[in-house]
N, C-alpha and C positions, 0 to 999 in steps of 0.2 A: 390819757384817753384809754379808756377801755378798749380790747385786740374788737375788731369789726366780725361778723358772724353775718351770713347771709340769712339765718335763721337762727336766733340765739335764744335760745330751749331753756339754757342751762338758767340764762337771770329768772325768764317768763317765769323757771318752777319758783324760785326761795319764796314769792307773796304766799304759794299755795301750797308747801311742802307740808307744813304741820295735816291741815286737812288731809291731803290726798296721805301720808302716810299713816294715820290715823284710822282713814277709810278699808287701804289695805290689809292693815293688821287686821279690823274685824273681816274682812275675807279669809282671809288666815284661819284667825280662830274658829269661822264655822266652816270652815272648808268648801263654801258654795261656789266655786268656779266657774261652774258653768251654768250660766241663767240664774244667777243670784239677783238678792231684790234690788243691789242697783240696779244690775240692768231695766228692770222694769221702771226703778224709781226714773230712771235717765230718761229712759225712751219716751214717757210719760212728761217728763220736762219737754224734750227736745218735742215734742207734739204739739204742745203745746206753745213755745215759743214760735212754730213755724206756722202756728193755723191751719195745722195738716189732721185730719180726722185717724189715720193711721198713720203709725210708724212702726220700720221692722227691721230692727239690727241684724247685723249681718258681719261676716267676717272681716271684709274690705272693697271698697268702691268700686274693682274691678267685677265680682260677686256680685254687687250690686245690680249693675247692668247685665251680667249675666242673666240673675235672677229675674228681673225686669223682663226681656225679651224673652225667656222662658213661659210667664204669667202669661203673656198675650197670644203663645199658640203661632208664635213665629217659625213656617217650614223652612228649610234647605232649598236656596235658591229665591225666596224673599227679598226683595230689595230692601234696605234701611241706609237713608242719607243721612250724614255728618260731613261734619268739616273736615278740611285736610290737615287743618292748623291747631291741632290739640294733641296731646297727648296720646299713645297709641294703646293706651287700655280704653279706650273709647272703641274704637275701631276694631280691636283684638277680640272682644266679646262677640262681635259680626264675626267676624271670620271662624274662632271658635265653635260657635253654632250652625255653619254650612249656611250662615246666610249670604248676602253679596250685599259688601260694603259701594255706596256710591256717593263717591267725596264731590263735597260744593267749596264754593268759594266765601271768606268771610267780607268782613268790610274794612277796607284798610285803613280806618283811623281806631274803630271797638274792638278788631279784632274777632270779634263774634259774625256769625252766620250770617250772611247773605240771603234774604227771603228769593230776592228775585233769581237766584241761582237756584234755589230747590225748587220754585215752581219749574223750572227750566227743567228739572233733574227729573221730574215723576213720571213716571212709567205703568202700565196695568200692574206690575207684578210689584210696586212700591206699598211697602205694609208701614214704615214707621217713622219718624224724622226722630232725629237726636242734638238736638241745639246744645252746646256748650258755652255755659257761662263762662268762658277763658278770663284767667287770671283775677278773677272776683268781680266782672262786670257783666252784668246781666247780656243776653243775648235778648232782637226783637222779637216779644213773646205773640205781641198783637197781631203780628203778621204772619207768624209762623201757625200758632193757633186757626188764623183763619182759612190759610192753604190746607191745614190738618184737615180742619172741619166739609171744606170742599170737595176733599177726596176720600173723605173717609179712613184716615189715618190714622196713627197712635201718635205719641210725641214722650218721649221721656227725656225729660232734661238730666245732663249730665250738672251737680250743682260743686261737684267735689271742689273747685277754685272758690265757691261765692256765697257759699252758708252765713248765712246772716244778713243775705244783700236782697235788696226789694227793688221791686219792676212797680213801676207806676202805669196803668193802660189807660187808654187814651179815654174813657168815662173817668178817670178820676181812680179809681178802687186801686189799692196798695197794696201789695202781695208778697209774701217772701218769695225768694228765688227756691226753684224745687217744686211750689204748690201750683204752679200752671199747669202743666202739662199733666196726661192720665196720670204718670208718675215719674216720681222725681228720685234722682240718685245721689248720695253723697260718698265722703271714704273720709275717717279718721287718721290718716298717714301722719305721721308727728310732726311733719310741717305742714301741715294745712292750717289756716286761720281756729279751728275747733279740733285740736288734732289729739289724741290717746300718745299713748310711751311703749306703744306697739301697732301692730295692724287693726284697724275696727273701718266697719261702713256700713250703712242705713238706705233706705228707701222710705218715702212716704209716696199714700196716697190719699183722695178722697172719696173712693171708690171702695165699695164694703166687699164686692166679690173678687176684685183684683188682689186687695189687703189679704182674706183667707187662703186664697191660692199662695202666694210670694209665702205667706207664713208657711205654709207644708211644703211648698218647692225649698226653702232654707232647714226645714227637717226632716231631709231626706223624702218627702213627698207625703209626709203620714200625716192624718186626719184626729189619728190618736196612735196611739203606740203600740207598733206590729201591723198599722194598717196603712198601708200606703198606695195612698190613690191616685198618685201621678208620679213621673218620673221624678227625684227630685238632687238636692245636692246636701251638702253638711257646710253649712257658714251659720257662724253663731260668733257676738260680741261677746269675750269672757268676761267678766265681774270684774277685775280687777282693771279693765279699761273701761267700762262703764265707770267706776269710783273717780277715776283722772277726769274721763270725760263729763259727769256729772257737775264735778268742781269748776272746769273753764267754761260752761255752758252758763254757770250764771256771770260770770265775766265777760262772755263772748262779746258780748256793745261795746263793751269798755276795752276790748282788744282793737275793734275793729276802728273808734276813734282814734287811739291811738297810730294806727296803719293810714288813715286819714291824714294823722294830722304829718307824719310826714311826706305823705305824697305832697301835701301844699307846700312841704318847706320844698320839695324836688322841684317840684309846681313852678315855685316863684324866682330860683336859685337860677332855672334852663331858661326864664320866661324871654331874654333875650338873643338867645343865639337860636342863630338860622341853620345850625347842623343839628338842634336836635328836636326830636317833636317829640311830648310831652303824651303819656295815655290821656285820649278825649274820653270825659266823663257825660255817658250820652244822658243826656236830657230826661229820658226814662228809668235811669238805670239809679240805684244808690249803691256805687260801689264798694267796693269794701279788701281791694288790693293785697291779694294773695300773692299779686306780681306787681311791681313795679316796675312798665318796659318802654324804654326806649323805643324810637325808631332813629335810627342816625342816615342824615343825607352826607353824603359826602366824603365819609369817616371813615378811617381805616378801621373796621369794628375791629378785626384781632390785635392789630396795635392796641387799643382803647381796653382793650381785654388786658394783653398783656402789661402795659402801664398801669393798671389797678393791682393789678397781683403784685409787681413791684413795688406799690407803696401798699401792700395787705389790705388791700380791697376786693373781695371776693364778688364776683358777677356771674352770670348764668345765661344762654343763650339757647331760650326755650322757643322753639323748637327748630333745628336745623335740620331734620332732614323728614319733611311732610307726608302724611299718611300715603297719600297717592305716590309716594318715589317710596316705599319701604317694600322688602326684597318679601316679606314673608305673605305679599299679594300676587305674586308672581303666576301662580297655580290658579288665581280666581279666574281667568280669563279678563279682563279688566280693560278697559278700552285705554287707550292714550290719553291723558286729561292735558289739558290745557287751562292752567291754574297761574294765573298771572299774579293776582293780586298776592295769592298764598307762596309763588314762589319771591316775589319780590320780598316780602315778610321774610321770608329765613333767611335771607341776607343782608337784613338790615337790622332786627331788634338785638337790642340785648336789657338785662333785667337786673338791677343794682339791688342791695339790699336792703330787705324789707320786713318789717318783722312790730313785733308790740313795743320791744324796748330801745329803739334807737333813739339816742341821744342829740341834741343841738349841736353839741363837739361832734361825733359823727358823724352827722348830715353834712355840717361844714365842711367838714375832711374830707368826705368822698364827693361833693359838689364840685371843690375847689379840684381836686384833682381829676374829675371829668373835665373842668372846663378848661386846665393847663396842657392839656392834651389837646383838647377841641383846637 
């Protein structure tokens, strides 16, 4: 049996090695680094694939939401709600920009945003919500959208976990994840389901004056060059992760079935033990399992931790310690949250590996040695 990899990069490249070094060299040889025609050819794919009218590459997913809440003319002291249960470049970007982060609760089977906690959460001085698709599974778009729309709100999906994952709303109409909201955020990190062999991240919109701004906010602010008409920053995808990312972008389906099809084999392997509950695959959501996470009752999770590392099985326990408990909110003035569901969460999931190349033998291997511990 192949050694297990929580993310195993290394097999993913050999299908794609010839192309993507190929593609490189001609970067090389014309020395276009920065904003060369992959980039455009990529962005142009990746636009397309999403049914997004614009897209606008960016250095990486945290940039992203930067850039995003920059676009919408968000002040210092602006409320913007997320979850507590995500990762903290979510959150960081708020605090970054002097605005005041105000954490909700998710829903403890999806993992994702809790609608009836952010109505709960709005305030006069609430400018935006920020739903995270966590771990590749759509967060409710329909509900979130309609409190947006109520209060006159923005909505920018965080999509960095679920690129390639579509929300069904409740008329029927099929969406990729990312294309809800005013705009949608993603990050190329080399384990993400669409990931570069460096840092890269994108934003789409469908919105023509949002699209021209974020594009001058990401250079430096300029309209044309030496003319800068807003504040802005310096994030740009280089050529040479456009070229990577160009190559997995036409594979992305065929990656994401892949992560499917072993979620089912986790699916069916856990289907009878009462210690562990399985990611619910909500009804609207087509997931597409950046994470594959546990919730365990009853479990010693760091035993169950450390018994996988003894037979080389690498696991991950995303997220242990929740936006609302991080120390570098101290300074916000920030009220006492009372996050039940979110706290009940960091001490129960953990998250096995998951990746395009996992094998029958490996599924086996780490099932079997989840459930001898169970």
């Amino acid at each position: 049996m192949l050694p297990i990899q929580m993310v195993d990069l290394q097999r993913q490249y050999q299908p794609i090695k010839e192309e993507i070094l190929s593609g490189i060299e001609a970067v090389l040889d014309q020395a276009a680094f920065i904003n060369g025609k992959p980039v455009q050819e990529f962005t142009t794919d990746l636009a397309q694939y999403l049914g997004a009218k614009h897209v606008i590459p960016c250095a990486n997913g945290t940039d992203a939401l930067q850039i995003a809440m920059m676009a919408l003319d968000l002040q210092p002291g602006d409320e913007v709600i997320t979850p507590s249960f995500t990762y903290i470049a979510t959150t960081e970007v708020v605090a970054l920009l002097r605005l005041k982060p105000v954490f909700v609760e998710v829903d403890r089977n999806t993992f994702c945003m809790d609608p009836e906690s952010v109505r709960k959460a709005i305030t006069p001085k609430t400018k935006a919500i920020v739903p995270v698709h966590l771990y590749g599974q759509a967060a409710p778009m329909d509900e979130i959208m309609q409190i947006a729309q109520e209060y006159n709100l923005f909505v920018i999906e965080d999509n960095a976990q679920a690129i390639g994952g579509t929300y069904t709303s409740k008329d029927g109409t099929v969406k990729k994840t990312g294309t809800i909201g005013h705009i949608g955020c993603t990050s190329f990190f080399p384990s993400k389901n669409l990931g570069g062999y460096g840092d890269g991240g994108a934003i789409c919109t469908n919105d023509d004056a949002l699209a021209d701004k974020m594009r001058m906010i990401a250079n430096h602010g300029q309209s044309k060059r030496y003319y800068h008409d807003v504040v802005g920053c310096n994030s740009r995808l280089d050529t040479i992760q456009a070229v990577v990312l160009k190559a997995k972008l036409k594979r992305l389906d065929q990656y994401i079935d892949a992560r499917r099809k072993a979620a089912d084999y986790y699916d069916a392997a856990f289907a009878n033990s009462r210690a562990i509950q399985t990611p619910q695959r909500a009804a609207y959501a087509g997931h597409v399992f950046h994470q594959y996470t546990l919730i365990l009752h009853g479990v010693d999770r760091d035993g169950l931790n450390a018994h996988l590392a003894a037979h080389q099985i690498p696991s991950m326990i995303y997220y242990p310690v929740p936006g609302h408990r991080q120390k570098m909110f101290d300074s916000f003035g920030l009220p006492q949250y009372n996050l039940e569901t979110t706290d009940w969460l960091t001490e129960r999931v953990i998250s096995l590996p998951m990746h395009t190349e996992l094998d029958e033998e490996q599924l086996a291997y780490i099932t079997q040695t989840v459930l001898s511990y169970i």
